[in-house]
Each structure stands twice: as C-alpha cells, then as structure tokens.
GUGUGU-752450 format. One record per residue (C-alpha): x, y, z; residue in three letters; chain. Coordinates in nm, 4 decimals, padded with zeros to 6 digits. Layout:
<atoms>
@c1 = X, c2 = Y, c3 = Z, r = ALA, c = A
...
</atoms>
This chain:
<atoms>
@c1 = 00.0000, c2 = 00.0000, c3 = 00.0000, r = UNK, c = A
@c1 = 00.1677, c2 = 00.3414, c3 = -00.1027, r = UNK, c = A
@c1 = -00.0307, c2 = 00.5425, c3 = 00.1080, r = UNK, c = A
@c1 = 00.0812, c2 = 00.3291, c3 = 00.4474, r = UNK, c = A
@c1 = 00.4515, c2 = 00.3091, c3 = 00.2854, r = UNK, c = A
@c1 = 00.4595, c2 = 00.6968, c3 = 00.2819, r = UNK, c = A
@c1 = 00.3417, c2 = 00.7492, c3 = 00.6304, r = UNK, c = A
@c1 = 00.5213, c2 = 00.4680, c3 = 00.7635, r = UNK, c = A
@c1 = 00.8986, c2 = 00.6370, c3 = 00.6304, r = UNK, c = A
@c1 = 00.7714, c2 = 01.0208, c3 = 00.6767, r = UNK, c = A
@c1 = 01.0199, c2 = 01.1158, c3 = 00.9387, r = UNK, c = A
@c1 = 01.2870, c2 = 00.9692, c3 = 00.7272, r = UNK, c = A
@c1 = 01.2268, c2 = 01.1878, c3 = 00.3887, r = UNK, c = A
@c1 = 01.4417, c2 = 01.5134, c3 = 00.3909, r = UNK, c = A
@c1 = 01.1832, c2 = 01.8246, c3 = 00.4079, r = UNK, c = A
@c1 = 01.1462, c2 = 01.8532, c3 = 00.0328, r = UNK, c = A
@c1 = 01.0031, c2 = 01.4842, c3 = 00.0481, r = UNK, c = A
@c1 = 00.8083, c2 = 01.5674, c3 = 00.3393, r = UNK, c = A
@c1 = 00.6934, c2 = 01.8266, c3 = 00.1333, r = UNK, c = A
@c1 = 00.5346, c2 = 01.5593, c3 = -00.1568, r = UNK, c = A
@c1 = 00.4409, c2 = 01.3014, c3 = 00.1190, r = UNK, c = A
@c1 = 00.2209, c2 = 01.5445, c3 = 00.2355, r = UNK, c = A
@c1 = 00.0709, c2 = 01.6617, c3 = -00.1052, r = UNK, c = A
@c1 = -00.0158, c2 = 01.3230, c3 = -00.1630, r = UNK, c = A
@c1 = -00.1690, c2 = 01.1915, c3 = 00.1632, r = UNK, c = A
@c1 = -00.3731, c2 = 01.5177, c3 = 00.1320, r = UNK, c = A
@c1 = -00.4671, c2 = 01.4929, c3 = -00.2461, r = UNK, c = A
@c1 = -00.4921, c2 = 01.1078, c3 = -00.2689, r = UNK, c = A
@c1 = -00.3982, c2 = 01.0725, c3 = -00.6420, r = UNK, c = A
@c1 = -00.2096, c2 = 01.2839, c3 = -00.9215, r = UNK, c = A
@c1 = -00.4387, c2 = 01.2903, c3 = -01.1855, r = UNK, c = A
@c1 = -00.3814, c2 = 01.5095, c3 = -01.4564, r = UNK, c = A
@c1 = -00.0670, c2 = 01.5711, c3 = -01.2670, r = UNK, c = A
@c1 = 00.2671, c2 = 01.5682, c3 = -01.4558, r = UNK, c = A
@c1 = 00.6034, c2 = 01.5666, c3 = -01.2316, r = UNK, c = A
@c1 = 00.6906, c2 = 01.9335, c3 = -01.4431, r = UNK, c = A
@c1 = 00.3971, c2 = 02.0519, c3 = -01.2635, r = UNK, c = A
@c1 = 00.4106, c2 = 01.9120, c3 = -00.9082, r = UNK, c = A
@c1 = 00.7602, c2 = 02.0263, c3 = -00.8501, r = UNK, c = A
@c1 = 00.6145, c2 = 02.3951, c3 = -00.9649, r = UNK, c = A
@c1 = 00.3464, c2 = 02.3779, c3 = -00.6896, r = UNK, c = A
@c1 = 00.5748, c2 = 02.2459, c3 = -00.4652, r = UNK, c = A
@c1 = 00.8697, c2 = 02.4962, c3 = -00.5674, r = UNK, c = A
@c1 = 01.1086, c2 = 02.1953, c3 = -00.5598, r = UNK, c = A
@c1 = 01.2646, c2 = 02.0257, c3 = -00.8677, r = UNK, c = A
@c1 = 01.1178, c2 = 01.7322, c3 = -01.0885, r = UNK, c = A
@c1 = 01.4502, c2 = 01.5216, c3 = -01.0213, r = UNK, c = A
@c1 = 01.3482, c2 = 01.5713, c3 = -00.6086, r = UNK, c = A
@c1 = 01.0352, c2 = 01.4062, c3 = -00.6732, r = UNK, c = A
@c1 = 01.1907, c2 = 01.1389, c3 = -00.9157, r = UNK, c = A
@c1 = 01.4113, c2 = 01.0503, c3 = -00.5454, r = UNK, c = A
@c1 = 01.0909, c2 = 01.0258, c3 = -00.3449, r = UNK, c = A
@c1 = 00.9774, c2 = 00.7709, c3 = -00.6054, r = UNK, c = A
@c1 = 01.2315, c2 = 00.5727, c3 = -00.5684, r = UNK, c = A
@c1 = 01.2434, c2 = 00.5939, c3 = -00.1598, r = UNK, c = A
@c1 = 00.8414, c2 = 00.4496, c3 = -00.1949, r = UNK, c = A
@c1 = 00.9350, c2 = 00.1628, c3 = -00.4212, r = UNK, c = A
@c1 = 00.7949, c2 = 00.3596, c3 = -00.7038, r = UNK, c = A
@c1 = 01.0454, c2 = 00.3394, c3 = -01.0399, r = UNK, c = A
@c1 = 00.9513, c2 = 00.6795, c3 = -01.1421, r = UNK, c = A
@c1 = 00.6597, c2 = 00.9268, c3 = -01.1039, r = UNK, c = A
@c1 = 00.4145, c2 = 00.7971, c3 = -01.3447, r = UNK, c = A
@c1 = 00.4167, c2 = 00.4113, c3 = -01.1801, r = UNK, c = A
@c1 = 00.3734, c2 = 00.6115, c3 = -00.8467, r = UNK, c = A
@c1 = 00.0797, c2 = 00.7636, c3 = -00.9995, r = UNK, c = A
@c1 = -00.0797, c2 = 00.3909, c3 = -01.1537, r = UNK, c = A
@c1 = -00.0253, c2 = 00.3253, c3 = -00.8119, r = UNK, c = A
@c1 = -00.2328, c2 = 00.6002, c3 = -00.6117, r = UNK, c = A
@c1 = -00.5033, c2 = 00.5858, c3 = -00.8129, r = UNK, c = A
@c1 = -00.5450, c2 = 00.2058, c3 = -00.7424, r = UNK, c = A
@c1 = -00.5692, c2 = 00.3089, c3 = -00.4138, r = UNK, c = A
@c1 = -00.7459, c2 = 00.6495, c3 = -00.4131, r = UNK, c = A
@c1 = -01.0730, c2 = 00.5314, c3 = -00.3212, r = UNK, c = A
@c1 = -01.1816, c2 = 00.8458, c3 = -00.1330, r = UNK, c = A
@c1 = -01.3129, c2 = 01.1851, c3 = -00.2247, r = UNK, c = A
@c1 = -01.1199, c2 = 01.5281, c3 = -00.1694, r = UNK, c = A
@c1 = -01.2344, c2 = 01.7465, c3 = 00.1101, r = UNK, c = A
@c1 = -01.1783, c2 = 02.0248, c3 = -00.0771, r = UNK, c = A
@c1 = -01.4625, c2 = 01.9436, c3 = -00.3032, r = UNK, c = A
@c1 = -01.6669, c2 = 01.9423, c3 = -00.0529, r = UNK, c = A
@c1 = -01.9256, c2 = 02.2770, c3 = -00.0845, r = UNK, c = A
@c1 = -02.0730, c2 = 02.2140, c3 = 00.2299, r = UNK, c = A
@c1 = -01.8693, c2 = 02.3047, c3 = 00.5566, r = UNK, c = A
@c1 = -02.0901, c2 = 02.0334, c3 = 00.7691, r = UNK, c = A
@c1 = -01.9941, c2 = 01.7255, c3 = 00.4781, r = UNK, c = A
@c1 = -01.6374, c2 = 01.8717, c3 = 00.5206, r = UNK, c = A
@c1 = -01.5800, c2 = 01.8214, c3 = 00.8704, r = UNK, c = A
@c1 = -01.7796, c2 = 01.5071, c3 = 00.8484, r = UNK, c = A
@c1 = -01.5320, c2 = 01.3986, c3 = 00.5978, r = UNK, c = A
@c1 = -01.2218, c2 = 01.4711, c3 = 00.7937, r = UNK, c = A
@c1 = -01.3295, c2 = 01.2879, c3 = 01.0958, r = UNK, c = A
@c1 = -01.4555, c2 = 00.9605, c3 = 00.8544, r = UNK, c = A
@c1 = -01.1310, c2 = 00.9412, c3 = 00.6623, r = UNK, c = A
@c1 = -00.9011, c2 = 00.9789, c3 = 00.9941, r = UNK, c = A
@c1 = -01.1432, c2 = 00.7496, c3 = 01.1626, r = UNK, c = A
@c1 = -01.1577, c2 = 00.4820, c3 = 00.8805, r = UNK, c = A
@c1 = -00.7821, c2 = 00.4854, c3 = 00.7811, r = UNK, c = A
@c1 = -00.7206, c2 = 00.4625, c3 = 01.1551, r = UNK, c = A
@c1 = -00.9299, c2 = 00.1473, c3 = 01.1772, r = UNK, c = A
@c1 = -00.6979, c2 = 00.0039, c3 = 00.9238, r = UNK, c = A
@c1 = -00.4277, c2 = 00.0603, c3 = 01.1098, r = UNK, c = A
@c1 = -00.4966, c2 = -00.0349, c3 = 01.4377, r = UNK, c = A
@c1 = -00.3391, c2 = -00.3812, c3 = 01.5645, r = UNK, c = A
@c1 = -00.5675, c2 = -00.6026, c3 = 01.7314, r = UNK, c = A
@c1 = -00.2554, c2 = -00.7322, c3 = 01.9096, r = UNK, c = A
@c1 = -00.1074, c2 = -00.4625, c3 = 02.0141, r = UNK, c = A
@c1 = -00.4409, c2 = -00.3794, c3 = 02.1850, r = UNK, c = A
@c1 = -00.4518, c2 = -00.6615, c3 = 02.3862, r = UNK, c = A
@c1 = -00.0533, c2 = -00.6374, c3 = 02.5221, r = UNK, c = A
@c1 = -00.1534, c2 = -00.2824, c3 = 02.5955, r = UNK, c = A
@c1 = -00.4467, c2 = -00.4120, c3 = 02.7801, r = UNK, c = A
@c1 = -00.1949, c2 = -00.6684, c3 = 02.9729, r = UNK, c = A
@c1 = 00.0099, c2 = -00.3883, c3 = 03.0653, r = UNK, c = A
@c1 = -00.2322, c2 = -00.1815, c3 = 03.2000, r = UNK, c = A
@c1 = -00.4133, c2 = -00.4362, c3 = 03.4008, r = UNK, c = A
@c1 = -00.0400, c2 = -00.5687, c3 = 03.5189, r = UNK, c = A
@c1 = 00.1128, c2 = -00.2557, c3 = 03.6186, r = UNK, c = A
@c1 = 00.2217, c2 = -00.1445, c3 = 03.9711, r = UNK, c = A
@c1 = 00.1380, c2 = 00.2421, c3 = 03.8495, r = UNK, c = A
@c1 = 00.0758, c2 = 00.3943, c3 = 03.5208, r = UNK, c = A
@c1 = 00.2696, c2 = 00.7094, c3 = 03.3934, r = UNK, c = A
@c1 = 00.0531, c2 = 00.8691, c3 = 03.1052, r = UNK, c = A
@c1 = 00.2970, c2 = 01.1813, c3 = 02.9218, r = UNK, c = A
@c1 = 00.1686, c2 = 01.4723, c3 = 02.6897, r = UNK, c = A
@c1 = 00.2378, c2 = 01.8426, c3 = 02.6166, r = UNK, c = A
@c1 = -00.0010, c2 = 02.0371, c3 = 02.3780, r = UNK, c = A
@c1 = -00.3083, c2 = 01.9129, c3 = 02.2439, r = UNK, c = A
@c1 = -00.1813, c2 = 01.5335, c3 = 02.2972, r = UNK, c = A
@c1 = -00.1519, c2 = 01.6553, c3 = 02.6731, r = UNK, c = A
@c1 = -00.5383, c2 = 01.6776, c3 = 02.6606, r = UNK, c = A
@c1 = -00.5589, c2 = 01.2983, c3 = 02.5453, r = UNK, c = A
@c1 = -00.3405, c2 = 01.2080, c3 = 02.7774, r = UNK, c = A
@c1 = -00.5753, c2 = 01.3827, c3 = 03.1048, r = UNK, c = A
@c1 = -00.8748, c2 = 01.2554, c3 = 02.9369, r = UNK, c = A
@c1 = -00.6987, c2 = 00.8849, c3 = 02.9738, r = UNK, c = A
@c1 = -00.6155, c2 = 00.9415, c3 = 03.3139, r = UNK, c = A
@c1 = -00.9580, c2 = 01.0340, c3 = 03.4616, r = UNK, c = A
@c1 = -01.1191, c2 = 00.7384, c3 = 03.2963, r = UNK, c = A
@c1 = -00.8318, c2 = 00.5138, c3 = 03.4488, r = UNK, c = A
@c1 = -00.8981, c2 = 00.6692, c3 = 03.7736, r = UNK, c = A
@c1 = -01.2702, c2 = 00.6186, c3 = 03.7547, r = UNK, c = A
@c1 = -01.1656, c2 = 00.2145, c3 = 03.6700, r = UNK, c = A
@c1 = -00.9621, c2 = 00.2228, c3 = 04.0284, r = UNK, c = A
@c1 = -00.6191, c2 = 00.2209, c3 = 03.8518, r = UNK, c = A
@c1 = -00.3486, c2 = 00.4091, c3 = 04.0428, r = UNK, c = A
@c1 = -00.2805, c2 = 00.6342, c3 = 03.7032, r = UNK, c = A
@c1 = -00.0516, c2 = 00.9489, c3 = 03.6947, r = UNK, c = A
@c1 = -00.0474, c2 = 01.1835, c3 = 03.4235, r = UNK, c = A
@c1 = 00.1841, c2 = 01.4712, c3 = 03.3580, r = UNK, c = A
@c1 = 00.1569, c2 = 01.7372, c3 = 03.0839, r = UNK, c = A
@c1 = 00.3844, c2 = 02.0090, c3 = 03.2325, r = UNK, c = A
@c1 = 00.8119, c2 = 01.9540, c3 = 03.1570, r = UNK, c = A
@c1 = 00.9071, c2 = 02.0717, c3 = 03.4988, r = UNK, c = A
@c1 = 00.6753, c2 = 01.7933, c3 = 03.6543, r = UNK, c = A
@c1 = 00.7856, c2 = 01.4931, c3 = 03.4008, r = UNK, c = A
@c1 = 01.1704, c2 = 01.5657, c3 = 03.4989, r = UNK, c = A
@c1 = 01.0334, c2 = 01.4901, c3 = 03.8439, r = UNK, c = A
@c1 = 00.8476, c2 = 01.1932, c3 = 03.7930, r = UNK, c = A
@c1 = 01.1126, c2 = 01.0356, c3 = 03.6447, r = UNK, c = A
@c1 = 01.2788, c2 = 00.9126, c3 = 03.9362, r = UNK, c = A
@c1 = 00.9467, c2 = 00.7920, c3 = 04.0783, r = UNK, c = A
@c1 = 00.9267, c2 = 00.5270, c3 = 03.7882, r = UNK, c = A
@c1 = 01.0072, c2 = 00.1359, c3 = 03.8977, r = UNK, c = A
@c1 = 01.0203, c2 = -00.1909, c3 = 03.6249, r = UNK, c = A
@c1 = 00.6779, c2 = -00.2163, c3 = 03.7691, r = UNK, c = A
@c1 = 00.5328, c2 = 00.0322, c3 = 03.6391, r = UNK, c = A
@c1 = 00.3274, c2 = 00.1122, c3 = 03.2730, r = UNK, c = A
@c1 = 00.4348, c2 = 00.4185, c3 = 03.1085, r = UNK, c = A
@c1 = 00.2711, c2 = 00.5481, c3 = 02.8024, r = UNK, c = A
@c1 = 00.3661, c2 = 00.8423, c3 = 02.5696, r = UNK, c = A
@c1 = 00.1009, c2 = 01.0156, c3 = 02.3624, r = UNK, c = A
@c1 = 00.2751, c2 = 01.2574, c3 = 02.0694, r = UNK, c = A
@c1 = 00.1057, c2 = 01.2200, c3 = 01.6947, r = UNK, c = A
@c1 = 00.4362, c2 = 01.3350, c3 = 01.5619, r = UNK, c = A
@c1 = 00.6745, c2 = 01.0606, c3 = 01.7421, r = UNK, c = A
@c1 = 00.9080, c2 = 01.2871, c3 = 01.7653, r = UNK, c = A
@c1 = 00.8016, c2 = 01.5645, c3 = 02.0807, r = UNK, c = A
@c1 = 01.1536, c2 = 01.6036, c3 = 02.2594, r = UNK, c = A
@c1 = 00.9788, c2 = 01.5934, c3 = 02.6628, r = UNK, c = A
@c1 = 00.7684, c2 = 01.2687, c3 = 02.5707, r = UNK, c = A
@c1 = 01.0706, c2 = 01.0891, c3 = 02.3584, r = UNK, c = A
@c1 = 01.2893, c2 = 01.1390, c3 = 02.6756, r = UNK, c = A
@c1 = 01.0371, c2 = 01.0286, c3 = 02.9111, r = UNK, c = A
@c1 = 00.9659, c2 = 00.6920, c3 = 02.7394, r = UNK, c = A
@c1 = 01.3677, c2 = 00.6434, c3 = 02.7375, r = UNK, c = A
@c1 = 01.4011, c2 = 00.7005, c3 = 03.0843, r = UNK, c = A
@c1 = 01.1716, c2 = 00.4271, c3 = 03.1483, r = UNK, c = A
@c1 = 01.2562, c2 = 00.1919, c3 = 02.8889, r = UNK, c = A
@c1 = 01.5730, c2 = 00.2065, c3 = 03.0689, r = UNK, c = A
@c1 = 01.4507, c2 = 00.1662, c3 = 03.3988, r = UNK, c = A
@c1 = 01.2894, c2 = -00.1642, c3 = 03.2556, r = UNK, c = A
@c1 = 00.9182, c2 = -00.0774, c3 = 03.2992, r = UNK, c = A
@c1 = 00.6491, c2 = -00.1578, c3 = 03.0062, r = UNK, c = A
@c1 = 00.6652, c2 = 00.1303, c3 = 02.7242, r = UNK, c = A
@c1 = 00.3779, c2 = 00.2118, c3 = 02.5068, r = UNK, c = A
@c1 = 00.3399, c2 = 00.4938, c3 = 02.2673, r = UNK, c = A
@c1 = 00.0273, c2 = 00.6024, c3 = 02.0481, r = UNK, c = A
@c1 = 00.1457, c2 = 00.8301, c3 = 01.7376, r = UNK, c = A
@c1 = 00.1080, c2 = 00.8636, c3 = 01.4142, r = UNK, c = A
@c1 = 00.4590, c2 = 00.7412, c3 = 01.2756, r = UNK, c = A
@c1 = 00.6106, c2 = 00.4192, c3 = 01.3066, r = UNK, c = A
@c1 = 00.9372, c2 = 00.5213, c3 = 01.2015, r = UNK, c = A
@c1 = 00.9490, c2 = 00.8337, c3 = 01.5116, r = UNK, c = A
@c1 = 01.1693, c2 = 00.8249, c3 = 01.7998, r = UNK, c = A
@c1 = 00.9072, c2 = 00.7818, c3 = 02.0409, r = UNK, c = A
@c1 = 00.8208, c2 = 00.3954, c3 = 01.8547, r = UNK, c = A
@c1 = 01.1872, c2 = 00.3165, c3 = 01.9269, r = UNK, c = A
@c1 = 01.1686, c2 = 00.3024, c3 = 02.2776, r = UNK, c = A
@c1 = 00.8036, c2 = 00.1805, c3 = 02.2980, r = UNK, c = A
@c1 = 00.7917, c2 = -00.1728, c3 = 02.3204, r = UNK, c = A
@c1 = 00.4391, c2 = -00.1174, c3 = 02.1954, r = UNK, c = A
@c1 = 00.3290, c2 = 00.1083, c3 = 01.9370, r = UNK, c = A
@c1 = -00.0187, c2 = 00.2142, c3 = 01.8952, r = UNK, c = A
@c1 = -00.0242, c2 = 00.3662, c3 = 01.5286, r = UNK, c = A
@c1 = -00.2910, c2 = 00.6005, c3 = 01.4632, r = UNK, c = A
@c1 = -00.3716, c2 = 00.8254, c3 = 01.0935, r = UNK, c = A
@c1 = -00.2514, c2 = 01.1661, c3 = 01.1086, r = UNK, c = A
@c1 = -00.4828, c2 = 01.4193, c3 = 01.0401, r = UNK, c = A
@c1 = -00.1892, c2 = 01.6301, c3 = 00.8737, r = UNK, c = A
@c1 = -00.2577, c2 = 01.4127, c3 = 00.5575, r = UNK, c = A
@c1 = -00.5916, c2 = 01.5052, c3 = 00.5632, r = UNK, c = A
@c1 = -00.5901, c2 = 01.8687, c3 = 00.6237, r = UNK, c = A
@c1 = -00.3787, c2 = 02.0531, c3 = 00.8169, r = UNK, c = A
@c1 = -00.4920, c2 = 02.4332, c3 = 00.7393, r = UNK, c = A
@c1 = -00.8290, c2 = 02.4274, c3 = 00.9441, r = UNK, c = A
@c1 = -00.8787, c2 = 02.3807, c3 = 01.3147, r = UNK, c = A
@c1 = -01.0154, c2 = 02.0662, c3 = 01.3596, r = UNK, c = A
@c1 = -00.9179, c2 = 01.8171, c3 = 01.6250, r = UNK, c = A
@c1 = -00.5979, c2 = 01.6773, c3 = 01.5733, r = UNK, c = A
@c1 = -00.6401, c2 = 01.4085, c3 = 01.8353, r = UNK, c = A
@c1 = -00.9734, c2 = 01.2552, c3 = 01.7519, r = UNK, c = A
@c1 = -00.7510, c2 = 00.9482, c3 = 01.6088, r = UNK, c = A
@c1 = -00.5672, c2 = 00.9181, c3 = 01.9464, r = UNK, c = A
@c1 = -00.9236, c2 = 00.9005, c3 = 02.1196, r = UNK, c = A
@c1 = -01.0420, c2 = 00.6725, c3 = 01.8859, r = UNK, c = A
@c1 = -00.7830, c2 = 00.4114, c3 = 02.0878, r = UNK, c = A
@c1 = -00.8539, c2 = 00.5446, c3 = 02.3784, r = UNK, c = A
@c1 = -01.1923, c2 = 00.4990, c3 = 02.3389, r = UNK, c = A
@c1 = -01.1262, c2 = 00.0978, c3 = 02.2634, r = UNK, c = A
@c1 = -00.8507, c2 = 00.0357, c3 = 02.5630, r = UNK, c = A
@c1 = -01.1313, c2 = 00.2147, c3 = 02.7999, r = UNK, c = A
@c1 = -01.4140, c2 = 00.0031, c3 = 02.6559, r = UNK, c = A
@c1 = -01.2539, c2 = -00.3319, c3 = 02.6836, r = UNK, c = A
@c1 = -01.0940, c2 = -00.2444, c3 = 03.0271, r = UNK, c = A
@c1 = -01.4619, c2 = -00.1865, c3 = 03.1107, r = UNK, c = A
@c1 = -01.5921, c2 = -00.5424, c3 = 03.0209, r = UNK, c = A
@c1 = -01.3931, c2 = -00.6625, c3 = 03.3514, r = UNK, c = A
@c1 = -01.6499, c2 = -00.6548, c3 = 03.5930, r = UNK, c = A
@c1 = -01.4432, c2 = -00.5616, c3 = 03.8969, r = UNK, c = A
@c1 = -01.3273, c2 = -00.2326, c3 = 03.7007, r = UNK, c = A
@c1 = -01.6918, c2 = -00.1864, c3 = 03.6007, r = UNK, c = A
@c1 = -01.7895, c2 = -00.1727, c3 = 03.9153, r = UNK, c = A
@c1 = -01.5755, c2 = 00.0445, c3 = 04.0407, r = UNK, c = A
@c1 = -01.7022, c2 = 00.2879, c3 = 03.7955, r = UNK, c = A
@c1 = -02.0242, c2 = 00.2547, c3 = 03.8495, r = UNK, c = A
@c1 = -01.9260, c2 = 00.3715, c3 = 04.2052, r = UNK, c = A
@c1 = -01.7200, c2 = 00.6593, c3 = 04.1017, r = UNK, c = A
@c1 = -01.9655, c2 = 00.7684, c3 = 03.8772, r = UNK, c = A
@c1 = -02.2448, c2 = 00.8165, c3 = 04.1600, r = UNK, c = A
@c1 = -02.0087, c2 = 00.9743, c3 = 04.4229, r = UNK, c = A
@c1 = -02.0004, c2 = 01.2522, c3 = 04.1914, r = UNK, c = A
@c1 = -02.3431, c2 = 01.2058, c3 = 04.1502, r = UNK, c = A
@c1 = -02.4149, c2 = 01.2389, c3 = 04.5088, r = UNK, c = A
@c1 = -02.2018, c2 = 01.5450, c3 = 04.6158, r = UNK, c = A
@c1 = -02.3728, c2 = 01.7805, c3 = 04.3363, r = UNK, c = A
</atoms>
C-alpha cells in the first residue's frame, strides 16, 4: 500500500520529500498531474520528486501515480461545498484509515500492561496533553493508580518515581516531541512496560516503545483548518477504555465513582 509506505517512512524523507508526502496523503492521487507541474506547486525540482519515487518503491513518477489511483478510493475534502460534509469527511477518513491501522494485538498487550502494572505514567504536552488527562480520569474512575503529567518541569520529576513495575505510556502524533521521547527512554531504561500512540512508526518515540499504537494523522488530511488533531488518538482510547470496562471488577468500580459525583452535586 503506497499510502501506508509513505506514512510509515515520513520522518525519514528530507523536508522537500516531506513536502510531496504530504501533497499526496492530502490529495490522494495525481491525476492530470505531470512531475513538471508538481515540482512547480511544490517549488522543488522534478529530479526531487523522481528521489521520493524511488524511496516508496515507485520506479519513477508515473508508476507512483498507476499506483495512487489504485488506491485512491476516497473523495477530496476540498470538493466538498458544504462546511458540515467537510468536517464530516475529515473525521470519517481519519477514523476509517485509523481502523486500518490499528493492531488487534497490540491492543490486547496494551491491555496486559495496564491491568499488570504497579502504576501507570501517562505523558503529553499540547493538544496530545489533553488525550493524555482525558486517559487518566477514565483510568482513575476504573480504580487504577494512574498518573499523568503534561507540564516539563513535573515529568523531569516523575522520572525518578518510575520502577520496572510500572506502565508508562507516551502520547505525541508526531513521534518525535523532545519531553515525551525522553520520558519513554528514561523508562525503557529503567525496565518498565513502554507504550506509545502516534502517528509514525518510524518516530523516535516507537523506538523506545515496546508497543506502538499507530494512529492516521490528520496532517494528511488537512492541516490548514482547526479541527481536532487528536480525535484518532481518542479513537484508541476509546477501545482500551471500553474493553478495560468489560472486567467486571473495574466496572464496578465505575459505576461507584460515577455516583459519588453524583451524590455530592
């Protein structure tokens, strides 16, 4: 699949490349597209392009573009007249590429690691930051003894809190957000469980994460308009909350939660 190849190597294109990756996840085919004009859009050269080919197993431009449109399968959001279909568009392609991607696996080790661990460390800064306190509440409401830490100073001290008991797990779309890199490092080291959700499996972040939660980036879809960057890192989540749930101990537990703050209002 082209379009998984390209995200999949993204961090390792040069900018220029980046550049075209990002045309393409956005645009979804070339058609009527000749490389003379692509490298004008793009203000880069034909024989840049020609490279990128070549890095995506592609012999030259035209066999990448036999190859897109075997796979474009979706409609442009920019052809969409109507702001409401728009949105709705952005959130069903990130949603339905993310389904693709997601690793039935990998979900249940992730489950075993939260159910296993002594504490759980859950790391953010930004928008991924929100994810990650979102995550932590619903953990807490479950009973888990879950940390969460979106703020630099307070990560450098956590650090020396974290045992080869413990879960720790990094949220950062890019894979490559300097504070949540070095966090997941500090732990792999320590020898507790590593998991990551992002958007790159070939970002620094997957390469201490003994698991890897990959996720679409909405970059490739549109990344002009404000509209929620993390809805693919909910999406998961959404499904490690709603298996956790089918235990009936943890359940329970929020059932309990859940009419405490019920009670006190």
């Amino acid at each position: 699949m082209i379009l998984e190849t390209i995200q999949q190597n993204y961090h390792s294109f040069t900018p220029k490349e980046q550049k075209i990756a990002t045309y393409i996840m956005q645009k979804k085919h070339l058609k009527n597209m000749n490389i003379t004009k692509l490298a004008k859009i793009l203000s880069i050269s034909p024989a840049t392009i020609t490279r990128f080919c070549k890095k995506i197993d592609c012999a030259n431009f035209a066999e990448m573009k036999i190859n897109l449109v075997d796979e474009s399968t979706q409609e442009s959001i920019a052809k969409k007249d109507n702001i409401f279909d728009a949105v709705h568009m952005f959130y069903a392609t990130v949603m339905d590429n993310t389904n693709k991607l997601v690793n039935s696996q990998d979900i249940k080790e992730t489950i075993e690691a939260i159910v296993n661990a002594k504490k759980i460390y859950i790391y953010g800064v930004g928008s991924s930051g929100l994810t990650a306190l979102e995550f932590m509440q619903r953990l807490i409401r479950m009973g888990l003894n879950v940390s969460c830490f979106t703020d630099t100073h307070m990560m450098l001290i956590s650090q020396s809190l974290i045992t080869q008991e413990d879960l720790v797990m990094g949220i950062s779309s890019s894979g490559q957000t300097t504070e949540i890199v070095n966090m997941v490092a500090i732990a792999k080291k320590v020898g507790a469980k590593t998991v990551s959700i992002t958007s790159f499996i070939d970002s620094q972040i997957v390469q201490y994460s003994d698991i890897s939660l990959i996720v679409y980036s909405s970059k490739f879809v549109n990344n002009t308009s404000f509209v929620n960057s993390q809805f693919a890192m909910m999406f998961i989540v959404d499904i490690l909350t709603m298996i956790l749930l089918d235990d009936k101990e943890y359940s329970t537990v929020m059932k309990e939660t859940i009419q405490s703050i019920l009670g006190r209002k």
